[in-house]
N, C-alpha and C positions, 0 to 999 in steps of 0.2 A: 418627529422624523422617522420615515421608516426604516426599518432595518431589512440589509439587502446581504444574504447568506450567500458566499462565493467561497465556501471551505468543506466542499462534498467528500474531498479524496478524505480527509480525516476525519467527517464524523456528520453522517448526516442525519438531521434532527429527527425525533421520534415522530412517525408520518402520523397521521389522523383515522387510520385504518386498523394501524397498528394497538393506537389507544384504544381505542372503539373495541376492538378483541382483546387486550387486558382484561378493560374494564368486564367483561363475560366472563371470566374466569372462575369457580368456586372456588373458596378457602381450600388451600395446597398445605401439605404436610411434607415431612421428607421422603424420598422418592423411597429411600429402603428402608421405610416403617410399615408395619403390614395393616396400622389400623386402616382406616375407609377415607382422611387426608390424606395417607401416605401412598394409598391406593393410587388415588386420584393423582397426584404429585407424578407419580410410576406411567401412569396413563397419558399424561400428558407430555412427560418427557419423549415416551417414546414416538407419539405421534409427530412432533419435531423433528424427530431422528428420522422418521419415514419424510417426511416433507423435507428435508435438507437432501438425503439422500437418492429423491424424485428427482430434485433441480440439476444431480451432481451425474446421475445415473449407474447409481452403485447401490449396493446393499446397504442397509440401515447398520448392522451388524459392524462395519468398517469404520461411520462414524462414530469417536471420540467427541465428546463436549471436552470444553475448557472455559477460561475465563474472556477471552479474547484471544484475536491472530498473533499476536505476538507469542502468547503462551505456547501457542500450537504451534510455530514457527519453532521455539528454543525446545520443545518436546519432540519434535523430526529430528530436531540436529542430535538430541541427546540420544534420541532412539537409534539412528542409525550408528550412531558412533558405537553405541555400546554392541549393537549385531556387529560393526566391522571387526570392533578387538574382539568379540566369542568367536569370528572368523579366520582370528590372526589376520588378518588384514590393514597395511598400512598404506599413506601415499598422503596426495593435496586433496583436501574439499575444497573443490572449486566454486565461489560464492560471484553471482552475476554482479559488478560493480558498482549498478544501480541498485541496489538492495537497502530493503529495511534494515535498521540498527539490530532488528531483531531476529534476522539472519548473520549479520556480519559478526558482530558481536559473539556469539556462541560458536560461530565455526572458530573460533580463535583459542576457543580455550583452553582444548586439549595438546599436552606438546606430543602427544603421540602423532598429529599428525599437521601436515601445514596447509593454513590458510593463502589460496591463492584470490585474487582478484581476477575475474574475468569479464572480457569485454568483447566480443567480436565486432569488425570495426561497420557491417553494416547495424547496430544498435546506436550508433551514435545519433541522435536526432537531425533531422534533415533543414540542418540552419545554417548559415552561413559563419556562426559562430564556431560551431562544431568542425567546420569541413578540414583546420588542418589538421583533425586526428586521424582523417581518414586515413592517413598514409601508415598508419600503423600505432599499435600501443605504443604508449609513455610510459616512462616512471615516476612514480608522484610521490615525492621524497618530501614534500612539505605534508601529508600528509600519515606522514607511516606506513603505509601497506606493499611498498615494494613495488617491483614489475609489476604492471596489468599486462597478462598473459592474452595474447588472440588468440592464440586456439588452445584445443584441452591437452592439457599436460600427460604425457603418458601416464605417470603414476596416479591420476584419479580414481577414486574408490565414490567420492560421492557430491556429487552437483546440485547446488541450490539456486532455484532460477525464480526470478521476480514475472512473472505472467502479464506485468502491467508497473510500470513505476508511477509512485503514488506523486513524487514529484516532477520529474519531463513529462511525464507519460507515454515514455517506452515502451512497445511492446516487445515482447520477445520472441525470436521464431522456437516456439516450444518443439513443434517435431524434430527440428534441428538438435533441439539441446535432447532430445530425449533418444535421438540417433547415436548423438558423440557418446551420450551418457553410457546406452547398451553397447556402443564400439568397444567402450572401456570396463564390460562391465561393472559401474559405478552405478549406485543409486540415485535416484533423480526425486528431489523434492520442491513441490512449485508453491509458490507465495500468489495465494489468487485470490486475494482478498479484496482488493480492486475493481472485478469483473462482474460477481451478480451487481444486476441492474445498471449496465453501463454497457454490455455486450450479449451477446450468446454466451451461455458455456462452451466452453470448448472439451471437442470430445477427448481429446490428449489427455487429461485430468487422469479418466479412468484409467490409462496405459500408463500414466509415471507410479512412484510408489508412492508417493504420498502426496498431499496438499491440505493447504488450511483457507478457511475464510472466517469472516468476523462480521457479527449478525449490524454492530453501530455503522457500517458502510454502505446500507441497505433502510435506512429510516426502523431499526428496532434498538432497545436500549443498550448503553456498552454492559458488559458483564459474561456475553455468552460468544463463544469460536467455535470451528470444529478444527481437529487434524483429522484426517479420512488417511487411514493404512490400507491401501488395496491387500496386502498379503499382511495381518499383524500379526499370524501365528506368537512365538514366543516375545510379544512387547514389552521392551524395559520403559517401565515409567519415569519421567521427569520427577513427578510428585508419587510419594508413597506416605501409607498410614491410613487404610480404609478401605482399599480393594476395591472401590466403584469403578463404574465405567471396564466391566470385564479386568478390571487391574490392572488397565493400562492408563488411570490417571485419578489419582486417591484424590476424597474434597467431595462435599455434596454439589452435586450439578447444577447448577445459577437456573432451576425449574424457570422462574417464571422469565426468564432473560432468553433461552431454550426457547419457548414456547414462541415469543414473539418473534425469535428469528428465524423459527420455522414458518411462520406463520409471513411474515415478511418476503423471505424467498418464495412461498408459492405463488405469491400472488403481486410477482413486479411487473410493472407492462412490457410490450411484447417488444423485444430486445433493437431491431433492426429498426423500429420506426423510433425509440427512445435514441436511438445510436445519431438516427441522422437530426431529430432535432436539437441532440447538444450540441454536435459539429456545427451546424448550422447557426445557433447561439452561441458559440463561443465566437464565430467566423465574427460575427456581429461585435462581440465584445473586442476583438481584436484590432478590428477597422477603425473603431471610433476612437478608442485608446490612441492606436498612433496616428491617425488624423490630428488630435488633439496634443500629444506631446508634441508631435514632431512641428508644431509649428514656426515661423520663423521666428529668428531671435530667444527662445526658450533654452534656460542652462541646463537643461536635461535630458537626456535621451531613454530610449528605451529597447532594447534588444530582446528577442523573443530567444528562448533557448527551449520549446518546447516543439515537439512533431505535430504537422496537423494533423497526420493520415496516424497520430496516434491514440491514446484513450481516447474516448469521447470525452468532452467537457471540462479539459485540463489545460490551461495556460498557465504559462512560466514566463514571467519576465522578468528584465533585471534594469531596472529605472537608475542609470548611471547619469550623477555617483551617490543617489540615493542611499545610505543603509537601507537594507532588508527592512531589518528590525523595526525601525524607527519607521518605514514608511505603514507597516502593520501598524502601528500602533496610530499612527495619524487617522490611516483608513478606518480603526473601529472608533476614532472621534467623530469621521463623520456619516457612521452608519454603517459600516461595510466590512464582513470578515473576512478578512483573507489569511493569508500561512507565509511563514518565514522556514523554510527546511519544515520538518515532520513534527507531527502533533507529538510524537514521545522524547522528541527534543524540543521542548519546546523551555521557555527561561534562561535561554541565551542567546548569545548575540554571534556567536562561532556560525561560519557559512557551513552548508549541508555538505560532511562527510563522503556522501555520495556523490554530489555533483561533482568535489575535488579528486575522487575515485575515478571519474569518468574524465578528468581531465581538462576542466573548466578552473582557469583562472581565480582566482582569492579574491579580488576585486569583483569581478563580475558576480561569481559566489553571494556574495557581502550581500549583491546590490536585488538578489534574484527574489521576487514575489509571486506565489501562485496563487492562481486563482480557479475553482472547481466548482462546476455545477451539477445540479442533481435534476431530475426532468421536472422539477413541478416549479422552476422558473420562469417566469412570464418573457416576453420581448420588452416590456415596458421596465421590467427590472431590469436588464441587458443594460436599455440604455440610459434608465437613471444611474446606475453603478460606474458606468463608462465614463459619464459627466463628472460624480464625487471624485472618480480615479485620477482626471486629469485633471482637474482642479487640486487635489490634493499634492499630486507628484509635481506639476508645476510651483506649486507654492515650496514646497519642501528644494525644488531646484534653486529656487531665487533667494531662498533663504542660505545657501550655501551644501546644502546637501546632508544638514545635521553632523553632530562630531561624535569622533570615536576614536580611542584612542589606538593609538595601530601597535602590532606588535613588531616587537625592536629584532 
């Protein structure tokens, strides 16, 4: 049977191009040994850094390596926080509510300042599921995070915005956020790990102060990020003990992980025609899905909680009363990967953090599956997947919906 890959937003597989340039590579040394490995290691690293740099439109200089977006994600939160207390400066980081773990998380953990949740109410995906939030934030007390704030709190110093949600596939209106951000003098850092080879860059990048992306989201191996500091003058690093990366991020640099996801980013295909055939194929995978649940008589439904006019190539559903969980696990029985919440939560059966943040029901949460594609999907895999999916979520409906034990 063949295996049909519908999990791009988390990890798409190493391309064939990609390998193909590995495999050219000479024996690499560490980048700051000066024999003629170390040379070479040095040599290539930085050619990366000009190649990431090209795609971002910024000086090489600015990019940071790291191990992955996450890392460079918790290394902006860290950095800015430590400029704002050298600046006496306090108030809310306000974190987009669709946000990575690996944003939310770290803005929490300093009690010098407070974690707001934010949402403006046009971010809410264009679904009928969504629509009674339009009327304004909730508070999502099953959750923990308090008020979700609609607009930016006076006391903001610094704003983390998601450029793309890896799960609805939100976008974000970034000029807006990088408008309120400078209204409030705040720092603005964007989460754009989602974007190469799924859009254009966007030129806003260079105007915020920082961003990260992550080379596994792009067909090169996990291991290599960048954060990109438009202004890093005096940078406090996350990681110390080495002084690489100018001293703003100790650790030898994942060279050959670097390399391929330089190498990766230069050469994705050209953004606007890749854009409209994932739209296109998703549209496809959409129709035939509920064509096929929605039939008559079938104990299950399926509700879209995802934007079309959003990422390319991201569906989100929620197959009620499905678990998530358990309908993942069926689909990679019969060939098919898909995601339950985000690849760095993954080994549980708790609904996505964010969705609940955004103010999506526990139930429907529970029941949400995405599905993500990457452009070197055929139509013929579209609609084999489409077939497994409704075969599988029908069967999993008639069976009762699988059990879980709810909480009291």
């Amino acid at each position: 049977m063949k295996r049909i890959y519908l999990d791009a937003n988390s990890t798409m597989p190493l391309r064939a191009d990609v390998r193909e340039f590995l495999s050219s590579l000479p024996p690499l040394g560490n980048p700051s040994s000066i024999h003629l490995e170390g040379r070479r290691a040095r040599a290539v690293l930085e050619e990366a850094r000009e190649r990431i740099a090209a795609w971002a439109g910024v000086e090489p200089e600015k990019v940071i390596f790291t191990s992955g977006g996450t890392e460079a994600n918790a290394a902006a939160v860290h950095g800015w926080i430590r400029r704002l207390i050298a600046c006496r400066r306090r108030g809310s980081i306000v974190v987009n509510a669709g946000s990575h773990p690996s944003l939310w998380e770290p803005a929490g953990i300093s009690g010098e300042f407070t974690r707001r949740a934010y949402c403006r109410n046009d971010y809410y995906p264009a679904t009928d599921v969504w629509g009674g939030l339009r009327d304004g934030p909730k508070e999502q007390k099953a959750c923990g995070t308090g008020e979700i704030v609609g607009t930016m709190p006076d006391d903001a110093v610094l704003v983390l915005e998601t450029a793309a949600s890896s799960e609805t596939g939100a976008l974000a209106d970034l000029e807006r956020s990088l408008e309120e951000a400078r209204a409030h003098d705040a720092f603005l850092h964007i989460d754009a790990v989602q974007i190469p080879g799924k859009t254009a860059c966007p030129g806003i990048l260079r105007r915020a102060d920082s961003f990260s992306l992550s080379g596994h989201k792009i067909g090169a191996p996990a291991g290599a990020g960048v954060l990109v500091v438009n202004e890093p003058g005096d940078w406090e690093p996350l990681i110390r003990g080495g002084g690489q990366e100018w001293g703003r991020r100790s650790g030898t640099p994942p060279v050959t992980a670097a390399a391929a996801f330089g190498f990766a980013i230069e050469n994705l295909p050209e953004p606007e025609k890749t854009a409209a055939e994932l739209r296109r194929r998703v549209g496809m995978l959409r129709s035939r899905i509920r064509a096929g649940i929605e039939a008559k008589g079938e104990p299950v439904s399926s509700v879209e909680l995802s934007d079309e006019t959003g990422l390319p190539g991201t569906l989100l559903l929620a197959f009620r009363p499905v678990p998530g969980d358990l309908c993942v696990a069926a689909l990679d029985d019969s060939g098919i990967a898909a995601s339950f919440g985000t690849a760095c939560s993954s080994g549980t059966s708790e609904p996505s953090p964010a969705l609940l943040r955004l103010g999506l029901s526990r139930e429907l949460a529970r029941s949400a599956v995405r599905f993500s594609l990457d452009w070197r999907i055929t139509d013929a895999d579209v609609e084999e997947a489409a077939a497994r999916i409704v075969r599988t979520v029908r069967r999993l409906g008639r069976e009762g919906g699988g059990t879980r034990t709810e909480e009291k």
